[in-house]
Each structure stands twice: as C-alpha cells, then as structure tokens.
N, C-alpha and C positions, 0 to 999 in steps of 0.2 A: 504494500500500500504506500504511494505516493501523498505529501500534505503536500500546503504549501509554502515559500519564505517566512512568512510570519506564525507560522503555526512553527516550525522547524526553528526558527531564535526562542520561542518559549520554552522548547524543552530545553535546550540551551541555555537560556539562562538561567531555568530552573535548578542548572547544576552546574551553576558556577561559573558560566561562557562569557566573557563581556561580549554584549550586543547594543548596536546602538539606539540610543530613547526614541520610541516611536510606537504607532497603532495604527491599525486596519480599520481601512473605512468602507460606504459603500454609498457614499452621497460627497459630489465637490462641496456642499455647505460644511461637512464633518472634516472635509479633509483640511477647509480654511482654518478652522477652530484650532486643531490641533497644529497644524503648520505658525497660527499665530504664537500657540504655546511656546513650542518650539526655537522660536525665533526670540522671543521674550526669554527663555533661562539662558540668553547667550549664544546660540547657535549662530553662523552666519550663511550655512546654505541647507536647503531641507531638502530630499530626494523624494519623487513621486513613483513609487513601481507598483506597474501591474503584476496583480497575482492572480497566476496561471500555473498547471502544472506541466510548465517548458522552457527552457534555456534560451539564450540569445533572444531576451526581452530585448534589451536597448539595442538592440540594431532592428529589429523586426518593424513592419509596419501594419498601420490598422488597416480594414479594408476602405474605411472613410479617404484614408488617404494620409493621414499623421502620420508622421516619424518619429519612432523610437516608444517602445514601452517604460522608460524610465529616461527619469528627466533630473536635472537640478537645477534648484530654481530660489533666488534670492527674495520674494518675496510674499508674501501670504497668499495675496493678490495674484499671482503668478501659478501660485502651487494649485490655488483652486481653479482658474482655467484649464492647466495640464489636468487636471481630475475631469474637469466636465469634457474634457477631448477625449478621452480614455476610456470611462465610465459607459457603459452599455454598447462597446464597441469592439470588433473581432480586430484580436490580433493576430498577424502571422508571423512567425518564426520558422527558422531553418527546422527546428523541432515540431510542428504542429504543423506541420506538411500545407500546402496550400487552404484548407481548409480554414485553419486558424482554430482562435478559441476564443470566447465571450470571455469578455475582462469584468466581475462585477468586482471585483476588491480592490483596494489599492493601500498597497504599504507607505506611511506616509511616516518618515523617518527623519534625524537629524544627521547630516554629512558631516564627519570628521573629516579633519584636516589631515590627508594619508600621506607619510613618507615613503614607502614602501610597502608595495602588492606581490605577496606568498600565498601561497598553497598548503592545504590539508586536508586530508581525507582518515577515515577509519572505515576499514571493511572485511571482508573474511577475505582470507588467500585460501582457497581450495584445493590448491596444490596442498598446503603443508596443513588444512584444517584449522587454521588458527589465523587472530587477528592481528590484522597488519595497517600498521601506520603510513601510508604515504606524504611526504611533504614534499616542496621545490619552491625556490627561491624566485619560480616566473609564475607568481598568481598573475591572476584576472583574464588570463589564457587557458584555453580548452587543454585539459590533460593528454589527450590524444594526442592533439599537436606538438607540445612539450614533450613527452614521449616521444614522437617520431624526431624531430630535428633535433633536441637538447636529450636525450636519453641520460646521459652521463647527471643535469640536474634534477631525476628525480631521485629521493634518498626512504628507503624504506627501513622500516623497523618490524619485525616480529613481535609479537608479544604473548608469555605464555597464560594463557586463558586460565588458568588455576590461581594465579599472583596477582593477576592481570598488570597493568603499566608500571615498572620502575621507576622510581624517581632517576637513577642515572642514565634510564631510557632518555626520561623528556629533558635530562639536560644534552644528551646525545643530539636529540633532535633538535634541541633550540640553539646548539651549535651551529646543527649543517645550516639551518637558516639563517646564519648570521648572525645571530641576534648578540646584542650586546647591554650592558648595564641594567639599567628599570626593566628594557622591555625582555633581556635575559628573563630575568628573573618574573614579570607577567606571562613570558611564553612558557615556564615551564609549568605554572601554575593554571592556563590554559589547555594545556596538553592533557593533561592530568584528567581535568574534566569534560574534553573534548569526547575521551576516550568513557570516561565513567557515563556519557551521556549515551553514547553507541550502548554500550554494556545493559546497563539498568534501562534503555527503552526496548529491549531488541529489535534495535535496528542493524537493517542488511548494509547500509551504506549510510555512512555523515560526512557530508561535504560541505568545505567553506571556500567557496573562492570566489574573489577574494578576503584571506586572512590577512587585514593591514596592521603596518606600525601606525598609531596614531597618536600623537602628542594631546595631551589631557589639558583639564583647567589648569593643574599646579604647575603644568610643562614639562611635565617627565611624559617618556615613552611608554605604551603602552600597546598591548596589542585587542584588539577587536572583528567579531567575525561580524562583517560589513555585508556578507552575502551567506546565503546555507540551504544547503540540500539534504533532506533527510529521510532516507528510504525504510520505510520498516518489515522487516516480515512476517508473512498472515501467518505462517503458522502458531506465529506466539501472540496473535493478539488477542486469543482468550484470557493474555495475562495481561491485557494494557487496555481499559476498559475507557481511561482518558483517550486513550490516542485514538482509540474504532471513532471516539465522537469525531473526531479530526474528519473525518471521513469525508470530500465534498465530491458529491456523486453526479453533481453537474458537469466535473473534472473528465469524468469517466466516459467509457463508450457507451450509449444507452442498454446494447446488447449483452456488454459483457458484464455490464451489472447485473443484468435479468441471468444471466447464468450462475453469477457471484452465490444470486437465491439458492439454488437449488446445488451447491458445490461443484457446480462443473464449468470445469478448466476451457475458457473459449475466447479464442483471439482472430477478431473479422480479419480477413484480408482481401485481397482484389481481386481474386480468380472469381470462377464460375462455379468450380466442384468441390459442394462442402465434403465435409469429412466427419463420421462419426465413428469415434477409435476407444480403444481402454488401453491406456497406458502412454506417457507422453514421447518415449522413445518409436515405439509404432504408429504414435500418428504423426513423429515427425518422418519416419520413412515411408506411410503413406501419402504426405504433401511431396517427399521426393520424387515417390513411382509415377504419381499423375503429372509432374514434371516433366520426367522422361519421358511419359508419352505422349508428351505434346501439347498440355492442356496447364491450368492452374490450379491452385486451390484457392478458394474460398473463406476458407477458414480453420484454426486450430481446435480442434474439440475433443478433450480427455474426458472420459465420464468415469475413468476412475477403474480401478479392479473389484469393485463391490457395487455399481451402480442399482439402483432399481427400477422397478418399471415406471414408476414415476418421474424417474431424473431419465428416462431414455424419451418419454413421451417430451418432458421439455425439451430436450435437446434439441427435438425435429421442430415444434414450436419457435424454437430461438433462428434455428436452420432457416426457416421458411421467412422470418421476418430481412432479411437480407436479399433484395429486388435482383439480386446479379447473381444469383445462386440457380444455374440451369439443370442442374442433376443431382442425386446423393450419393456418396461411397459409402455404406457404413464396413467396418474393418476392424472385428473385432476374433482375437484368441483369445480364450477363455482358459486361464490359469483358476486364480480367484472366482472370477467371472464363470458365473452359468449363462450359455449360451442360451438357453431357451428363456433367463430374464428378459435379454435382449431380443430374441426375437417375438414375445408376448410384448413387450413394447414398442417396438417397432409396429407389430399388429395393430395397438391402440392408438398410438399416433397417426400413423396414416388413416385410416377409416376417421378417426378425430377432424383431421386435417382435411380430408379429402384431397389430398396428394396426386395431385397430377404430373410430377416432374419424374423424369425417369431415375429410378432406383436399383443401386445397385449392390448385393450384399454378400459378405464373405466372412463366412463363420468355421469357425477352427479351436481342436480342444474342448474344456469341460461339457458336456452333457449336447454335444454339439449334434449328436441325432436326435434328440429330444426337437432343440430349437427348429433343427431345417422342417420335420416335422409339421411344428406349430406354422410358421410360414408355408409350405404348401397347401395344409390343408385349411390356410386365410381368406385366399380366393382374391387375395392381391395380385395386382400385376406387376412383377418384379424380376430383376434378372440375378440368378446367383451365377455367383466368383466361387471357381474351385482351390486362385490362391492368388494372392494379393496381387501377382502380377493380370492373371487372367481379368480381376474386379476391374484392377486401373487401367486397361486396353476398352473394357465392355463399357465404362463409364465415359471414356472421354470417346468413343465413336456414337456412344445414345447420345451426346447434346452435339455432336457434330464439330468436333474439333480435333 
C-alpha cells in the first residue's frame, strides 16, 4: 500500500524525522490560512505540492495546461493562486502515464533554506533477506539515474534485523555523506529513526529524496527530510490499523480495489486477453505464452491456491468490467486448488454474467476430472486447453489475433 507525502512525514515525525512545518489542505482558502501562518513564524518561502501517489510532480503538467505540481512561492497571496491552479485538476507525470491523476490535496509546507540535496532510502535486500540502508551524496535525483552514471556514489549498509541499526552504522553513514559538525551529529540521530520508522511501520520501502542540510533558526546545521516516500506492506497491515486508514482509494485503480475486496491479486493492463490463474508465478508465464503467441494480456489475476467459488465468480465480474478484454484464458493447476472449485465457479459466473466472449480453459492437477466434468456437463460454450500452450494458441486465434 502506497500513502501519500504528507501522510508519509507523519509517520516520520512520529518517530523522531525532522520534517518541515506544514499541513494538507483541500480548498486554496485553507491553503492561504496556513501559508499566512507560515510566513508569520519567520519563514520566507512556502512550497505548494500536489498530492498524488506519483513522482516527478514538479516537472509534470496539469491537463489545464499549468506547469509544475509544486511551486515556491513568497507570498500568501501567491501560495493561494498556485492552490486554486492545482486544486480539482489532472496532473501528469512521467509516472501517471498520460492519463494523469486528480490533485484534491495539496501539501502546503515551509521551504528551508537547503545547502545540500542527499539521499536515503531503507528497504529489504532480498538477496541477503535483511534491511539495507541506501544513501548518496546526489539527492533530488532519480536513484536509477545515480545508479546508472554515479554507481560508485551510492553507499549501502546492511543491517542485522535482530539489533536492528548500530549507532556506528549511522555514524558510518553520516560519514559517507559528508556530513560534518551539528549536522554530523543531527544525521546520525536521523538515521537512527529513519530506520526505527521503516521497522515499527512495516514498511517495504522509506524514501527521502530529497534529504537536505538545512541551517535552522539558531544557524546550526541541520538535517531534514524535505520530500518522503513511504511504501508499506499489506501483509502486515492487520498490524497497523492507523496506517489501512491512510488508505486513499481515489489513489487507486477502481478495479483493483474491487479485487482488493475479495483478496485477489489483479493488475489491469493493455492487452485484450484476461487471464485467470492460481499462483503469481503461473500467471506471470501465462501473460508470457499469450505473448508468444502473438496477442496481449489484459490483465494480472492470482486468485490464490485456496480460492472459492465466490472469489472465482468475482474474478470474471472484475474481468468483464474492463471494455478491451476480447477473450478469457482461465489457467489454473491445482496443487492446493481443487479444480472442480474453479470450474463450479466459473459455471456460476458465466451463466451470472451471461458471457458472450470466447472462453478458454485449462485445468490441471487436484480433482481435475471432477472439475472438467462439472464444465461439460454446464452446457456452456467453451473451449478446453489440454496444456497451457494449447489454451494460449486457442485463445489468441478465438478473438482473432
């Protein structure tokens, strides 16, 4: 589960992150209010960002026609224009594919005075099973990019999940960063809680970039995360019952929420030929085969090794709500999986549905005469696969590709 910027500083500061004074609004009147605040405790520039869940805001544009999803801006008066330009309008970003994404929020924050833009992340290495620190010394640039050209500045640390972060870890890392004097000694105390905030949220990924030096009221250095991304994983959020509220389902695909309901795994794409699979390694080599031969998929659909006929009847409901979906694969082995689940559900969703799209099915493993069985004697019209290659040849010649 993705939040977004300002959801992702509160957990952060919760434990300990400096983040800069600021709140989330959803009207340019809220955002003058707060921007006058702002400007009133001493500030002298206030930032306007759209929150969306996608990167490369400030370069992006709206479909109105405005430039940049984040703005800085000297005066109240100013900050609340940029809000009503933003406000009720699609942004697009290199992330949010031409399509965009409605901007209702907007982070309306005070801009420190930044010496220098670093990098940090905390996320698992799945190589070694444990979490690993990345820093570099070129924030406010795409990791990717930094990694391909600058490999040599990105500086990673290990960390063992039992102790979790050393202190001589984060003085390690607040070396490779330079860091020196006050803001030494803020980076390490930063690091510290960067890492305690990944841990105690379970989160899959914490990213700040950029992580500035910022010289404070007193004029010591200091460090603050000025930007933050914060990935969590659903399988632990029966344990994190604040953060599910996080949850902005506006954010989301409408479809893949409607699957979200019923716990199955479904990711739209652009092809023609859905796909309904049990197991996520089989339904990625079933979007390969239909590749191979010629055609696309449509979409990624795990229903799981214990599905029921209930979560198979949604599936085709979820399948069918998708206008570019010219056929079905379904492609299921049955380890866990009783085949004859899946094909009583498949029986009840089509007749439900009244399914006119051709349909193609290949069943294999547990109870797998039972199921072909119950589909024969359904009195659907359907075409069986005797093995996954045969399914994906029969599928992509029924819609004609």
């Amino acid at each position: 589960m993705n939040i977004h910027e300002f959801q992702a500083k509160q957990l952060l500061a919760t434990h300990g992150v400096t983040v800069p004074t600021g709140a989330v609004v959803t009207k340019p009147e809220e955002a003058r209010a707060i921007a006058e605040t702002l400007f009133q405790g001493g500030n002298h520039l206030v930032v306007v960002k759209s929150q969306i869940h996608a990167g490369g805001r400030g370069k992006g544009t709206f479909k109105s026609g405005f430039q940049g999803g984040v703005k800085l801006c000297k005066s109240a008066e100013d900050v609340q224009a940029k809000a009503q330009a933003m406000l009720g309008q699609v942004l697009v970003t290199k992330q949010t594919g031409p399509e965009g994404r409605l901007v209702s929020k907007l982070l309306i924050a005070a801009a420190p005075e930044i010496k220098k833009e670093l990098y940090l992340a905390v996320l698992l290495d799945r190589t070694t099973s444990r979490p690993i620190i990345m820093a570099s010394t070129e924030g406010g640039v795409d990791i990717e990019e930094v990694a391909e050209k600058h490999p040599e500045k990105i500086f990673k640390e290990t960390i063992d999940p039992a102790v979790g972060i050393m202190p001589y870890q984060a003085r390690k890392i607040a070396a490779a960063l330079g860091l020196k004097g006050d803001a030494f000694n803020s980076g390490i105390k930063l690091l510290i809680n960067v890492y305690k905030t990944w841990w105690e949220c379970d989160a899959s990924m914490v990213e700040i970039n950029p992580l500035c030096i910022v010289t404070g009221p007193d004029g010591k250095e200091a460090l603050s995360a000025v930007d933050a991304k914060v990935s969590l994983d659903d399988n632990a959020l029966f344990r994190q019952k604040n953060i599910q509220d996080m949850r902005d389902l506006a954010e989301e695909a409408p479809l893949e929420t409607e699957a979200s309901k019923y716990s199955l795994n479904y990711i739209k794409l652009d092809g023609s030929i859905a796909c309904l699979v049990n197991g996520a390694g089989l339904a990625m080599a079933t979007m390969d085969i239909i590749q191979h031969y010629g055609a696309m998929p449509a979409n990624f659909l795990d229903v799981g090794g214990g599905a029921s006929k209930e979560q198979v009847s949604a599936a085709f409901k979820i399948i069918l709500q998708d206008p570019n979906v010219k056929g079905i694969l379904v492609n299921i082995f049955g380890g866990i999986m009783d085949c004859n689940v899946i094909a009583t559900g498949i029986v009840a969703a089509v007749k439900e549905t009244g399914l006119k799209l051709p349909l193609v099915v290949r069943l294999e493993g547990n109870n797998v005469a039972a199921g072909k069985k119950t589909l024969a004697e359904s009195g659907l019209t359907l075409i069986t696969g005797d093995s996954m290659a045969d399914a994906a040849q029969k599928v992509v010649k029924a819609v004609g590709k």
